[in-house]
Steps between C-alpha positions, in 0.01 A plus 500: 500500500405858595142472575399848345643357150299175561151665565595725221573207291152336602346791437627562125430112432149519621404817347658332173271230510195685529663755184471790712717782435673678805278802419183270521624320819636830649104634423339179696693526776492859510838610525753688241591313220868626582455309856438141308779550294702566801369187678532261209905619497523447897580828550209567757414384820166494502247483763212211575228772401666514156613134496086417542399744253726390230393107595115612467557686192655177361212290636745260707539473874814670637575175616548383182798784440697367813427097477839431321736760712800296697 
């Protein structure tokens, strides 16, 4: 699996479980809402700097985002 569509999947399944919208999330981890939605689809490559923000925002370690990539 492509691992910008995993994190992006990770991403959208942890930021469902809190009931966050991307808006909200995209606010937290202060960066355009436009951005998450891009991320979520896999269509970004994002860097650590936003790959920490995003885990902070959703109150998990970054770790936590990566444990299950093969």
């Amino acid at each position: 699996m492509n691992i910008n569509v995993y994190f992006g999947n990770k991403i959208k399944e942890e930021r469902l479980k809190l009931n966050l919208s991307q808006e909200k999330l995209a606010l937290e981890a202060d960066v355009d809402r436009t951005y998450v939605n891009d991320i979520e689809k896999g269509s970004r490559n994002i860097s650590l700097v936003i790959a920490f923000k995003l885990s902070k925002a959703l109150n998990i370690p970054l770790s936590n985002l990566l444990k299950d990539l093969k």
